[in-house]
C-alpha positions in Angstrom: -54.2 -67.0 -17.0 -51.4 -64.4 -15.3 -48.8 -62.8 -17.3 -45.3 -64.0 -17.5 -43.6 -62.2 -14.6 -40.4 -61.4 -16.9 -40.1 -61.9 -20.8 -37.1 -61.4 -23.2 -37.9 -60.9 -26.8 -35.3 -60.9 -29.3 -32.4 -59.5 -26.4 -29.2 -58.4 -28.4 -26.3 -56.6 -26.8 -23.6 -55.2 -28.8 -20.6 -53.1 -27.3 -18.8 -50.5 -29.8 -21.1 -51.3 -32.6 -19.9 -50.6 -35.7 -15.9 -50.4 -34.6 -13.5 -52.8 -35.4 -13.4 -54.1 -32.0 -17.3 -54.5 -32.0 -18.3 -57.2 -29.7 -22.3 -58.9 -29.8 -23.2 -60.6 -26.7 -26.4 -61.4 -27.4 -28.0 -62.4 -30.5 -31.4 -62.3 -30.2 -32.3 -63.9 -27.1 -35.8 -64.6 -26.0 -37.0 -66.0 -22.3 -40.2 -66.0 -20.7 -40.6 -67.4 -16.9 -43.8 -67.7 -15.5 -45.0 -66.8 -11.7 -43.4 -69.3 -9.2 -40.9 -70.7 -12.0 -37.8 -71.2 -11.0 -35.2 -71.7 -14.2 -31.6 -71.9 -14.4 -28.7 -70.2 -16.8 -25.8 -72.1 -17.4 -23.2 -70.9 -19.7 -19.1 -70.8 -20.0 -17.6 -68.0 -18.1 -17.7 -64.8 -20.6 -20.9 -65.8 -22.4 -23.0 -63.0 -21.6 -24.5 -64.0 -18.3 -24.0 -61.2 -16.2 -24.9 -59.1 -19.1 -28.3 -60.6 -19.7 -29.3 -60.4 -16.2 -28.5 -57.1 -16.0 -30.9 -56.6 -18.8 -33.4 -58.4 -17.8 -33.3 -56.5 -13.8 -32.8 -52.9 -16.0 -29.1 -52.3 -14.5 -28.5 -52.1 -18.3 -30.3 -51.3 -21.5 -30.3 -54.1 -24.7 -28.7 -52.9 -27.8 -32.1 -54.3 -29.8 -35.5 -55.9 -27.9 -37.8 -55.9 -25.3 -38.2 -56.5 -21.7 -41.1 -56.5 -20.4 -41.2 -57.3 -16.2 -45.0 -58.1 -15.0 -46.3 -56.8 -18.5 -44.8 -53.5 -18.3 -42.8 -52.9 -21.6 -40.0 -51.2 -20.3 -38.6 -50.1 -23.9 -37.6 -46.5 -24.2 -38.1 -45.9 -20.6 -36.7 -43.2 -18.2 -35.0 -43.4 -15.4 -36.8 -42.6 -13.0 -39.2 -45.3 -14.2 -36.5 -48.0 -14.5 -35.5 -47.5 -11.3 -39.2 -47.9 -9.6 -40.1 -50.7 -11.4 -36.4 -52.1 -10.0 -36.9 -51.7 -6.9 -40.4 -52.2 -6.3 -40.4 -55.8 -8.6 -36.5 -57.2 -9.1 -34.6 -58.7 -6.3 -30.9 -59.1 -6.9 -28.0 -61.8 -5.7 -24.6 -61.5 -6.4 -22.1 -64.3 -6.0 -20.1 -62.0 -3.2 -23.5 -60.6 -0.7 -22.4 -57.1 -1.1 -24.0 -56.8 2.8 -23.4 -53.3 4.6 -20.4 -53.7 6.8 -21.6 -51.5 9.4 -25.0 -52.7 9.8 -26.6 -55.6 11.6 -28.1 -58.5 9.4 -31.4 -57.1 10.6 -30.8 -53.6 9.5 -29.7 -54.4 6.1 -32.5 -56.8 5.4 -34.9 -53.3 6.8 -33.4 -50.5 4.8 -34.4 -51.9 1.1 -37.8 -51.2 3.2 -37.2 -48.4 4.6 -35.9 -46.6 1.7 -39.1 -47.9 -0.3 -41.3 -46.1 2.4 -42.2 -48.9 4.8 -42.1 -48.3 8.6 -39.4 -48.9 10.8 -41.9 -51.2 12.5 -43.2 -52.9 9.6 -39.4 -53.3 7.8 -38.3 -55.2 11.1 -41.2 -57.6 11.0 -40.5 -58.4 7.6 -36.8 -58.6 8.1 -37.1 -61.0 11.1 -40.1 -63.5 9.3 -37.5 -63.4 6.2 -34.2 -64.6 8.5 -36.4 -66.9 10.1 -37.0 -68.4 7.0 -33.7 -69.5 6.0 -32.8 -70.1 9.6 -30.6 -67.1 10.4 -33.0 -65.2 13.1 -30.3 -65.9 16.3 -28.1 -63.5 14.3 -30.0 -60.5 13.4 -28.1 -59.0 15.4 -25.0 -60.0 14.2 -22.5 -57.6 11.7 -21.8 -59.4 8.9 -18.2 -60.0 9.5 -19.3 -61.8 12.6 -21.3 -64.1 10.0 -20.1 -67.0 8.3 -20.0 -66.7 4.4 -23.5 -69.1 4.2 -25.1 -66.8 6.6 -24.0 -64.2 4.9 -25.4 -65.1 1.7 -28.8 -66.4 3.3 -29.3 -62.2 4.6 -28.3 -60.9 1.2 -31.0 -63.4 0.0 -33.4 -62.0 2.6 -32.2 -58.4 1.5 -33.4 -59.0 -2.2 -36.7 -60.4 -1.0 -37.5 -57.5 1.3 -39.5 -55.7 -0.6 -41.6 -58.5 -2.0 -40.5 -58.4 -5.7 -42.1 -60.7 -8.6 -38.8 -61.2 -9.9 -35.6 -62.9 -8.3 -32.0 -62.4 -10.2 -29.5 -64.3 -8.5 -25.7 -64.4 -10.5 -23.6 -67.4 -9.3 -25.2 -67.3 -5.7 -23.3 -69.9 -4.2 -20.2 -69.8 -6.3 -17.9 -68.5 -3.6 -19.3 -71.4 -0.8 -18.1 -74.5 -0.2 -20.0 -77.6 -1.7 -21.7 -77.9 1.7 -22.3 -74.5 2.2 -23.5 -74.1 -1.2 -26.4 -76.7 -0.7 -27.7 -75.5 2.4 -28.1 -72.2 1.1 -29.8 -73.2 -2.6 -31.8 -75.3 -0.1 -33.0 -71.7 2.1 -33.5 -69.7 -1.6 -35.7 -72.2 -2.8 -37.9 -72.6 0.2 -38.2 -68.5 0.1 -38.9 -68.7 -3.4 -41.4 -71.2 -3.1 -43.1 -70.2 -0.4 -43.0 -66.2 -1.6 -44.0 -67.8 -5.2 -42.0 -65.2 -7.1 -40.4 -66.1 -9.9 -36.5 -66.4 -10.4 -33.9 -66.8 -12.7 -30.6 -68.0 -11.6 -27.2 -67.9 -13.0 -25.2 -71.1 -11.9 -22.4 -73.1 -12.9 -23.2 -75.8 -10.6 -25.1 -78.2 -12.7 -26.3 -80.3 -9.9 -28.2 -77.2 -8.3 -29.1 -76.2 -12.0 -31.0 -79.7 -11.9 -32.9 -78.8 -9.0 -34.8 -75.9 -10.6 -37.9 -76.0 -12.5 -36.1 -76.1 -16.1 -32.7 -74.9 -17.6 -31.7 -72.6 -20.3 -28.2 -72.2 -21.3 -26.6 -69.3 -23.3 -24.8 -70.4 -26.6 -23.9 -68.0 -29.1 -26.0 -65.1 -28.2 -29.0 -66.9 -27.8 -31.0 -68.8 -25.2 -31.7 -72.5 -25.8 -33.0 -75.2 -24.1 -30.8 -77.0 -21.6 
């Protein structure tokens, strides 16, 4: 049987502990998604979304726990070993795409490649098989303020893909698209998920897309429950 591609176990995330202004996020949270799972997070705004992704994708360190990404217990590690594993295995989405303004749609999906050692040859293949996929290929070529905000988001999906990662974190997605929008692209992540077979947690409010997904977990009181 594989190992979980991302587990949480007892996640808790306190900012200025011990003060009188001490805040806990999370209180022990525990998650485990499998490869190809897809699951969704729904919480309230302020909850402790954003702050348990960033855990679980090592932008941020847990208070108390254990992450462990494709069975590598990354408690107590460095840097520099954070930021391998990152890159090499975590894909990340954010609800604005965060694309480079100067670059092409191809370009941006090649230089997570490029910058992970891969050929210029090799990182445009890849780059044009991924925009094919969600149906963006005839604007590879295209800066992304020539892009509309879908297609926009459909490259930064194709960016965190590049390098082939287990794991997909996407925050809020398709929170800044119209309803429209917002389906077609959920529609082009989930065909690159499932045809990549990665697994993926996703942040949403939309509870119609949430119900879409493999399973839902939502965040109450620190902790992770079913949803």
């Amino acid at each position: 049987m594989s190992e979980p591609v991302l587990r949480l176990s007892g996640i808790e995330k306190t900012y200025n502990a011990g003060k009188p202004s001490e805040i806990r996020v999370l209180r022990g949270a525990d998650l485990t998604i499998e490869p190809g799972e897809i699951v969704a997070l729904v919480a309230p705004s302020g909850a402790g979304k954003s702050t348990l992704l960033h855990i679980a994708g090592l932008l941020d360190t847990p208070s108390a726990g254990i992450v462990e990404i494709a069975g590598q217990d990354m408690t107590g590690r460095g840097d520099r070993r954070r930021t391998r594993v990152r890159r090499e295995d975590v894909g990340f989405v954010y609800q604005f795409h965060h694309l480079l303004p100067e670059f092409s749609a191809l370009e941006n999906v090649m230089l997570p490649q490029l910058a992970n050692g891969a050929t210029r040859a090799t990182a445009k293949a890849r780059a044009l098989e991924l925009l094919s996929h969600v149906g963006v290929e005839e604007r590879a070529s295209h800066r992304p303020a020539d892009m509309s905000g879908g297609e926009q988001q459909r490259v930064a999906f194709c960016r965190a893909l590049a390098n082939a990662p287990r794991l997909l974190l996407a925050d809020e997605p398709t929170g800044n698209l119209d309803p429209a929008t917002a389906d077609q692209v959920f529609a082009a992540l989930m065909a690159l998920a499932r045809e990549t077979g990665l697994a993926a947690l996703i942040a949403t409010h939309n509870l119609e897309l949430a119900a879409r997904m493999d399973r839902c977990v939502r965040l109450e009181a620190g902790v992770l429950v079913p949803a």
